[in-house]
C-alpha positions in Angstrom: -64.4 -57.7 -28.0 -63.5 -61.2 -29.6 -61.1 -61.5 -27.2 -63.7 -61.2 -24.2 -65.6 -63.3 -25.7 -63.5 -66.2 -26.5 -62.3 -66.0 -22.7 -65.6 -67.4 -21.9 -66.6 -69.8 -25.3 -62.8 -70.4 -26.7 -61.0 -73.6 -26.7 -58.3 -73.9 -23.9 -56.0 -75.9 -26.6 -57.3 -73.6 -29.4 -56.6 -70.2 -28.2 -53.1 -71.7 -26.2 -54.3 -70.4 -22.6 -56.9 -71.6 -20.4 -60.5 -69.8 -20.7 -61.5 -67.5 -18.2 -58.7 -66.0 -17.5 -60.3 -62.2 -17.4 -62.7 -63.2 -14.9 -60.8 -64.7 -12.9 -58.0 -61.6 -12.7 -61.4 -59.5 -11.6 -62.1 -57.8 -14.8 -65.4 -56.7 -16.4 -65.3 -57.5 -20.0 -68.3 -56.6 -22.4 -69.7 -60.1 -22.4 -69.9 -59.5 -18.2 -71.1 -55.9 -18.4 -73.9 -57.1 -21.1 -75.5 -59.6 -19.1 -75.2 -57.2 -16.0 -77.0 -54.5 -18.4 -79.5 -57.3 -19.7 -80.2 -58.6 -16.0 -83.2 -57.3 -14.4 -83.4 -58.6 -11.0 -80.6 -58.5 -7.9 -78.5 -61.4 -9.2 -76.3 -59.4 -10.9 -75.1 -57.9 -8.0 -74.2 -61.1 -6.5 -72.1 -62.0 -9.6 -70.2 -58.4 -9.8 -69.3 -59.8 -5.7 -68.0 -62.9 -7.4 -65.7 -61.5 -9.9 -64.9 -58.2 -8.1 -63.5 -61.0 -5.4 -62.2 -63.6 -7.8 -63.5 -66.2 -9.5 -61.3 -69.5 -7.6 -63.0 -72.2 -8.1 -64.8 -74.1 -10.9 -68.5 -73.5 -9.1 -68.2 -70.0 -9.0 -67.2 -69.9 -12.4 -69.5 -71.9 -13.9 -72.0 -69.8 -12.0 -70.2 -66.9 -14.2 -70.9 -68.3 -17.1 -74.4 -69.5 -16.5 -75.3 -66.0 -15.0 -74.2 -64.8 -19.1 -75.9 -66.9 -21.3 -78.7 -66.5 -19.1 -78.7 -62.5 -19.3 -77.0 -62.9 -23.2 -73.9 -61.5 -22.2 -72.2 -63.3 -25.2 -74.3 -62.9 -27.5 -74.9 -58.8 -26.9 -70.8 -58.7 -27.3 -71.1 -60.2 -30.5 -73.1 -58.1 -31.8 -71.4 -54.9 -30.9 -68.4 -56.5 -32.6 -70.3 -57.2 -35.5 -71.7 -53.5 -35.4 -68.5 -52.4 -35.0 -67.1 -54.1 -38.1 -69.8 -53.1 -40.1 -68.8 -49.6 -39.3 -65.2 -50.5 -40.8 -65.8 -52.0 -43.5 -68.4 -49.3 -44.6 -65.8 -47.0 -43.9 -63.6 -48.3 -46.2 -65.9 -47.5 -49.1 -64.2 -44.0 -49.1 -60.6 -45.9 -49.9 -59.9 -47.0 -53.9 -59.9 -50.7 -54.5 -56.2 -51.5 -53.8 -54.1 -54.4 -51.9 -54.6 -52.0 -49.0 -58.1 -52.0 -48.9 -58.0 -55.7 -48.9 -55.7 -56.0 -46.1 -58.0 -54.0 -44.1 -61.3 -55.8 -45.2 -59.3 -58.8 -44.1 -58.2 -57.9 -40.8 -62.0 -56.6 -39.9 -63.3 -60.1 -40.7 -60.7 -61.6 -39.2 -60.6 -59.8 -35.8 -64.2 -60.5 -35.2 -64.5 -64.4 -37.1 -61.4 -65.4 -35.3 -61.9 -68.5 -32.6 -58.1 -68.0 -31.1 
């Protein structure tokens, strides 16, 4: 879910390849199928279109991006990552305190905190 989501908020230099990427190969990530769910009128339809023909140039993708943060595409995807982490971490309560643990309590807050 990071992943998806940095394809449309990363840093080209940060994350090493440009953003957009996803979208632009015509697939629906969860920050795309978010705003589709969030959006309540017929544009949504005319952005699925877009990607399912490719995104090629830089107007129809920052009509992409515009059409997600409008519909809080983003911000829905964050949140299931950071439901999804919860969900981790609380089940590694069950797991003695141990290196192990830590690793994995690590690794959770890394996958979602990461911005590359």
């Amino acid at each position: 879910i990071t992943d998806d989501v940095l394809d449309f908020i990363g840093d080209s230099k940060t994350l090493g390849k440009p953003t957009g990427n996803d979208v632009r190969e015509k697939k629906m990530t969860l920050p795309l199928i978010r705003a589709f769910r969030n959006c309540e009128n017929g544009e949504s339809e005319h952005i699925r279109i877009k990607v399912l023909n490719g995104v090629k140039t830089e107007e129809d993708w920052q009509e992409v991006i515009t059409f997600i943060q409008r519909y809080r595409g983003i911000e829905s995807a964050q949140e299931d990552a950071q439901a999804y982490a919860k969900s981790a971490l609380e089940s590694l309560d069950i797991l003695q305190t141990s290196d192990a643990r830590d690793a994995l309590t690590l690794a959770v807050q890394h996958i979602v905190e990461r911005d590359q």
